[in-house]
Structures are given as C-alpha cells and as structure tokens.
N, C-alpha and C positions, 0 to 999 in steps of 0.2 A: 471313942465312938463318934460318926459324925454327926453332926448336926441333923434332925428330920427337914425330910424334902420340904420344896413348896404348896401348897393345899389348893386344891382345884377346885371347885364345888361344880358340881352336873345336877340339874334339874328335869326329875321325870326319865330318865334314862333308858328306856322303854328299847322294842326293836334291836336296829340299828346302833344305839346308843350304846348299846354292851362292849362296843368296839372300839370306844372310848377311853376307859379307864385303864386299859395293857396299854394303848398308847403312850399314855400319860406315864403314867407307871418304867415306862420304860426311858422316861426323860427325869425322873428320880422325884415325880411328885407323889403326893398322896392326895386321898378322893375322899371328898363331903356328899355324901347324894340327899338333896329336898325333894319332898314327893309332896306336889300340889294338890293333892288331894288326901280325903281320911282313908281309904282302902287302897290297894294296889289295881290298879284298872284292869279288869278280864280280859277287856278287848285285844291287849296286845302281850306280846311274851314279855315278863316281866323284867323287870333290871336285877343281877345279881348282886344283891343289898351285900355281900360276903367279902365283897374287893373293897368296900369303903370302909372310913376310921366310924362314921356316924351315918345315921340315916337319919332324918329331920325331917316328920311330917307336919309340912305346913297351916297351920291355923290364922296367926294375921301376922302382915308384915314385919311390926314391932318386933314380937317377938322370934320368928325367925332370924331378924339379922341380930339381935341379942344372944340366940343361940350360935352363930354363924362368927361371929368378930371375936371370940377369944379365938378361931383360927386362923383368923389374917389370912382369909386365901387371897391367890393373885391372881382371881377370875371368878367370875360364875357364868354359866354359859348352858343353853337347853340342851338336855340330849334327846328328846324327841319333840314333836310338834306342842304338845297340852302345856310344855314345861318356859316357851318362848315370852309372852305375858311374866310371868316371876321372876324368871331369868332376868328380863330388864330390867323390872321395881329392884329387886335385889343386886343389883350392880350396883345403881344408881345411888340406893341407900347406903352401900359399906362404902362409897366413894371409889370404884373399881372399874376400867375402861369400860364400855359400852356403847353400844349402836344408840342414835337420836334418840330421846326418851319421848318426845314428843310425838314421835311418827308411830312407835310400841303399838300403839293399836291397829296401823295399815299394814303391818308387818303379820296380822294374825285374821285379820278380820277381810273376806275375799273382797269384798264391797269398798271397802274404803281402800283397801290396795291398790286397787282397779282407777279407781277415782283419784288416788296421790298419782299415780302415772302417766293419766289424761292430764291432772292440772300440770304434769312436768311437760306436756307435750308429745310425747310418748304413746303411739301406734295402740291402740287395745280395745276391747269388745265393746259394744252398748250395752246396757246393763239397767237394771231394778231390781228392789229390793221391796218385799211387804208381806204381812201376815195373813192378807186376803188374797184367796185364791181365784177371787175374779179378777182383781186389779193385779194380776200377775197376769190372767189370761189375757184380759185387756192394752197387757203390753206386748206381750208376743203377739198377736194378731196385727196391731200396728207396726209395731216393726219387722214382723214377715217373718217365717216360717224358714228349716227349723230355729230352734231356742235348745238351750241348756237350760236344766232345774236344777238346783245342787242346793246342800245348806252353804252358810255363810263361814264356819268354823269346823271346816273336819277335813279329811284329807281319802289317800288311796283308793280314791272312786266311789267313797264311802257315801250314798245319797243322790249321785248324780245320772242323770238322765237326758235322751238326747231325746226332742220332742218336735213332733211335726204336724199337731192338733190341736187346736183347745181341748177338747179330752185328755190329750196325751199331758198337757199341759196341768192342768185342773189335777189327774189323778199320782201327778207326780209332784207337785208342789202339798196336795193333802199327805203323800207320804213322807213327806219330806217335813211340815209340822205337826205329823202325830209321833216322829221320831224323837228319838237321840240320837247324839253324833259317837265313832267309835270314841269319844273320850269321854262319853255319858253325860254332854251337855246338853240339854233343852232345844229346840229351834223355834224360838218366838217367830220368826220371820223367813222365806226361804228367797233363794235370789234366781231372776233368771237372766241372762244372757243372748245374745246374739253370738248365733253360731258361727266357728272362724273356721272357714276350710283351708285346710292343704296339712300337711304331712307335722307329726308333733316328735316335740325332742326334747331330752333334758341337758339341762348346763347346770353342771356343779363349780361350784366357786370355794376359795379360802382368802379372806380378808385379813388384813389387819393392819391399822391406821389410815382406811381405805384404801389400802393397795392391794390387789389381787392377784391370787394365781389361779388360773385355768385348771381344773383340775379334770374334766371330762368332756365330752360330747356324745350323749346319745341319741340313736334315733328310734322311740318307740314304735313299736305294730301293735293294734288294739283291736276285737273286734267288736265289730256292734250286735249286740243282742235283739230279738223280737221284743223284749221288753223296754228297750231304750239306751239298757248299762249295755255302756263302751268298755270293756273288760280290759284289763292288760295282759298281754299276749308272748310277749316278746321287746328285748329294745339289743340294739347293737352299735357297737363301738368305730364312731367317724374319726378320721386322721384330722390333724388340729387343720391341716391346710385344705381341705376337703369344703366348697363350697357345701352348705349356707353356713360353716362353723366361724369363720369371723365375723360377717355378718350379725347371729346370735350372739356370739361373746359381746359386741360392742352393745348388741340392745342390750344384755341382761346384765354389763358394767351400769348404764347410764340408769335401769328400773334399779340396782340396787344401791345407787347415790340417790335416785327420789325418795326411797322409801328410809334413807340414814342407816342405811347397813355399813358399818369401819369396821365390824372384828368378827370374828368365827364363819364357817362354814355359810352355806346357804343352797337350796337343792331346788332349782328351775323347772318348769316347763313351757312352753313356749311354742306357737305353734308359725309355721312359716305361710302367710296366708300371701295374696299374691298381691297385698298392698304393702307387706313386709312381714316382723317378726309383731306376735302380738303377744303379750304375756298370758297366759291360763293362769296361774300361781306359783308365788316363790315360798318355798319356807327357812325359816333363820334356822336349819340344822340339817344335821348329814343327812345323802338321799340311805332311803330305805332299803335300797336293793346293792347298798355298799358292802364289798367285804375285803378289809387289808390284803390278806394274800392273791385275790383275785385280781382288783383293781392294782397292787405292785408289779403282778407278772404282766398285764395288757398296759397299761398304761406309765408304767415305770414311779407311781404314787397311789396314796390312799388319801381320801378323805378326812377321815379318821386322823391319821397321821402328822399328815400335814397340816388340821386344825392344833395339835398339841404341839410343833414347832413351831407354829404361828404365837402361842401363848409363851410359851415356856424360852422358846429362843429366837426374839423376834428381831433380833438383827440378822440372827441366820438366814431366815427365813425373807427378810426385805431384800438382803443381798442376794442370796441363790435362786428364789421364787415369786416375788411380787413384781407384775408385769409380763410374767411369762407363762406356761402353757406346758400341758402334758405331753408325752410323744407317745402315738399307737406303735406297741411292740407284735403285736399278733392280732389275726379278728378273733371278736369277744362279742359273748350273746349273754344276756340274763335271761333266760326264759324262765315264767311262768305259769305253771300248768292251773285248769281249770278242770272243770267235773260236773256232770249231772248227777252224779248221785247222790243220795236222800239217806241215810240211816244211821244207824250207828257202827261203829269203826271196829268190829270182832277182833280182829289180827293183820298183820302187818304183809304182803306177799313177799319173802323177802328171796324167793325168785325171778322178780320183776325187780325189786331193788339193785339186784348183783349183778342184772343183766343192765340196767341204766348204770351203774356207776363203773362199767366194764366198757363202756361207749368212749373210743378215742379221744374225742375232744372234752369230752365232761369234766371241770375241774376239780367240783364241789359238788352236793346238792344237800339239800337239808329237806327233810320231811316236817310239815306243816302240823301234822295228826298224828296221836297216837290212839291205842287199841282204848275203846270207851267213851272216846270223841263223839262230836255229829258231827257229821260233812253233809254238806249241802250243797246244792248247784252255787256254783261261781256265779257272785254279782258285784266283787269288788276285789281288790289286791287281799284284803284279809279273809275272805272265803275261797283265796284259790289255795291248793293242798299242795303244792312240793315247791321251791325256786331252785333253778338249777343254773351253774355259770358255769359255761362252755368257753374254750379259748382253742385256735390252732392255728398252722401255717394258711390257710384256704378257706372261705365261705361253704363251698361246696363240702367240704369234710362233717363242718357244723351244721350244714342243713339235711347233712342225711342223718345227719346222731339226732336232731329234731326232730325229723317226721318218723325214727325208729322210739323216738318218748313217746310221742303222741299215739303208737298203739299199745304202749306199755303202762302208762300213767294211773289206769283207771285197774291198772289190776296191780298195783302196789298199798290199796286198801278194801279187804277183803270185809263187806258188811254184813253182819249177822243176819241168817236167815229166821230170826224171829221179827226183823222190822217189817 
C-alpha cells in the first residue's frame, strides 16, 4: 500500500474554495479544512466538509496547531477571504512557508493595505478611516466629490457605495456601521475614499517564493445604481499583450511585494485611472468568479490549479510558470445576472433554464437560488441570482447570447404569488 499523500490544510473554504481540494487531490494530497469561526457562515455557499480527513473549528491558536501538527501538512493556505488572518498565524506557528507575517494585517484590512502601498510609493486613492459619520463627511467634502463608503474588511461589493453628497455620504457610512460584513463581522469604523475614475479590472496571480505567474486579465463592466451600489455586471477576458495588461501586471507584481505576498494565489482589482493603475483591493486567495474548466478552456490555466502546483510541485511550477503569463484561447465573459425582484423563490422556470443553457456560447451557468429562498433586488455580487461563463470564437456571438439572458434571467425564478 503506498504511503498517504501530503496534507494541505485550507482555511474557511467557502465559494470559490471548493475548487481547491480536487485540485489538490489530484496531485495525491490530502485536506485539513479549519473553520474560523463556531458556525458555518450563511453568507456564502458552504465548503464541502466531505472531501477532508478533518474539519477543525477554530477556538484559539494554541490549540488549533496542537490539533493540526500530528498532521505535518506542507502548507496552510485561505480558501476564501475570512479564512486569510489564520491562514498566516497558522503557518507561521507549525513553521510552514508563508507570506510576511508582519504585513498579515494590510493584506486583510482595506485601510492599511492602502496605506502599505502609499508608503511603497505606489499610485492609490486618498483615503480615511473613522467611527464618526461627521468626520467622514468632513473629509469628503474637503477632498471633493464623489467618495466611496465601504467597510474596511468585507468584500464582493458587500457595503460599498459611490457618493456624491454629504447626505449620500452621512447615509451610507450610518449603513455601513449599523452593519455586518458578509463574514458577520462588526464595523466599528467605516472607510471613505477618493473616487478613481477610468475603467476597472482584475489580475489574478499565483506566487510562490515570490515569483509569479499571470494567470488572468479581466476587464469588468459594473453598473451604477440610484442608490449608489456599483453592481457587477459582467468582466471579460484581455489577451496578455492587449494594452493596459502589462502595464497592470507590473503594478499589481510591485502592490503584492509591498504587501509580503511569496506564496499562494491572490485576486486583484485595480482601476486604470489616467494617472495610472491604482489599486481598489487585493485578496490572498482565488478570485470568486474562478471555475477550472472555464478558465482552462479561455485561458489555458486555473487558478485553482496552478495554486496546488505551485505548493505540491514547486520546481515544476518555477520552471514552467513563474515569470510568465496565461494565453487567451477564445473570448470569455463571466456574467452576472441581477434582479428587482422581492419574494420568495416558489419554483424554478426550468423553461428559461433550458433555453439559457441552450445559448451557443454559454459554457456553464450555476443558479444562485433555490425554490424557498428570498431574492431580493441585486446590491452586491452575493445578492445577484445566476453567474454564467460564456466563451467562443467572436465577441459578437457572446453579446447576442448576453442580451438574449437579460430577457430570460428574471423568468428562471418564479415567486410565489402569496408574497
């Protein structure tokens, strides 16, 4: 019999993270998942506890790497954003590569990210931080009009508001600390911003020993709401040679040596403003809108993937990939979808479904809701109801199967006529 693999540990594995573990798995390791928290978080789709040898919910550090070192893994590593914080303490403790442990807080915290980037020199917004919603207003008005409100530790549009008032200002920082964040944290304090104009994108990266591989360029479309949320809409897939892409690649190499990013993934965004690239926020793990088989057929890699060769076979991976770059095999969309509707979720149209997933270019698409849900009007990536990846020979193919979703989307969830 042979030997058992090597033991990976994932923390928080939420989303996107589920994508993780076949990875791994398929390079002959086995999986630890720690859950930072006492419950499984509602906010997002949960991690399937089913694929690991253990599940370890966290109480204090001690004792977790007490539970964690009779396994000798050969990493620990977040699998979604809440999980990035313990991820490090927990490297650092079993003695296990890791990104700067120092810097661990500006890698999570939007404020001081912001602020490691200025002091590196580093193009990025003006910014405050504070508990007082005057002294929030007080600085938007001095620095002019509009501002971003957001909290300081949450993600996927979760909180953020584009503002062009002191009312606008004032009613969205009050909403911002009478909240939680989607990972069900507090916001003592909420941050605002100086607005960066011009066109937003994300850059995905895979690290390791500070060297990198490119593993994406998107460029999102979002739009802006009467309420302020800038919604996500749509992002599409740039050729690596496609101006602003090296451009971007080199700022968000140089944002993620200030911030002591050397191992694992990391998921960009970045807006191209016309005094350059500025950062909006990076996070130490795979983007959210990632899915193996989508991103190997458009870009000839996964995220996902290429984070688990970067751990498990990291000469491969310095030799074939660090320093180099994905290639666009086809265009590629991730749309999406949003909704006004208000109730609860009866039945499913699954004559709207068969007619989207009958759409030439649609690769995938996953449904957000099921029947007994609420749906609610879209104000953030986790209130919008389907994502669908599209890929084919032509733009034009994908943007007719797009504006054929957008009159089919809202009749794929049928709501009870008693709401």
């Amino acid at each position: 019999m042979s030997p058992p693999g090597p033991v990976v540990v994932l923390v928080d594995a939420y989303t996107s993270g589920q994508y993780l573990p076949p990875e791994f798995a398929a390079l002959g390791a086995q999986l630890v998942h720690v859950q930072s928290s006492a419950e499984l978080m509602p906010s997002m789709p949960a991690p399937d506890l089913s694929v690991y040898r253990a599940n370890i919910v966290h109480e204090d550090l001690v004792k977790t790497v007490a539970q964690l070192a009779p396994y000798r893994p050969v990493c620990v590593m977040a699998g979604q954003e809440p999980g990035v914080l313990l991820a490090d303490e927990l490297a650092v403790a079993l003695g296990l590569p890791a990104n700067t442990a120092s810097l661990s807080p500006a890698r999570r915290d939007k404020y001081q990210m912001i602020e490691t980037l200025r002091a590196a020199g580093l193009h990025c917004a003006g910014q405050f931080k504070s508990g007082d919603v005057a002294a929030l207003a007080g600085w938007a008005r001095r620095n002019g009009y509009p501002v971003v409100v957001k909290p300081l530790r949450s993600a996927a549009g979760d909180g953020v508001f584009v503002c062009a008032t002191d009312g606008e200002v004032h009613a969205a920082a009050e909403a911002v600390l009478a909240s939680e964040t989607i990972y069900g944290e507090g916001n003592a304090e909420a941050l605002v911003q100086s607005y960066l104009h011009g066109p937003e994108y994300v850059v995905d990266m895979v690290s390791h020993e500070g060297r990198r591989y490119l593993c994406g360029v998107w460029q999102y479309h979002k739009r802006l709401l009467a309420s302020g949320r800038n919604i996500y809409d749509r992002e599409h897939l740039l050729h690596p040679d496609e101006r602003p892409v090296p451009q971007l690649a080199a700022y968000v190499e140089q944002a993620l040596d200030a911030l002591g990013v050397r191992y694992g993934p990391s998921h960009a965004e970045v807006i191209m403003t016309p005094d350059g690239p500025a950062l909006v926020e990076v996070g130490c793990r795979i983007a959210g809108n990632m899915h193996p088989g989508f991103h190997d057929r458009c870009a000839g890699g996964n995220q996902a993937g290429l984070t688990a060769l970067a751990w498990l076979r990291p000469e491969r991976f310095l030799r074939d990939y660090a320093g180099r770059r994905y290639g666009k095999r086809c265009e590629a969309v991730c749309c999406t979808t949003s909704t006004t509707l208000d109730g609860i979720v009866d039945h499913i149209g699954q004559d709207a479904v068969a007619q989207i997933a009958a759409l030439e270019t649609v690769h995938r698409f996953d449904l957000k809701l099921a029947p007994g849900d609420r749906i609610r009007p879209t104000v953030d990536l986790y209130s919008s109801t389907m994502r669908i990846f599209m890929c084919g020979a032509d733009m034009a193919a994908i943007d007719r199967d797009y504006q054929r979703i957008g009159v089919l989307k809202d009749r794929v969830y049928r709501i009870s006529e008693s709401e």
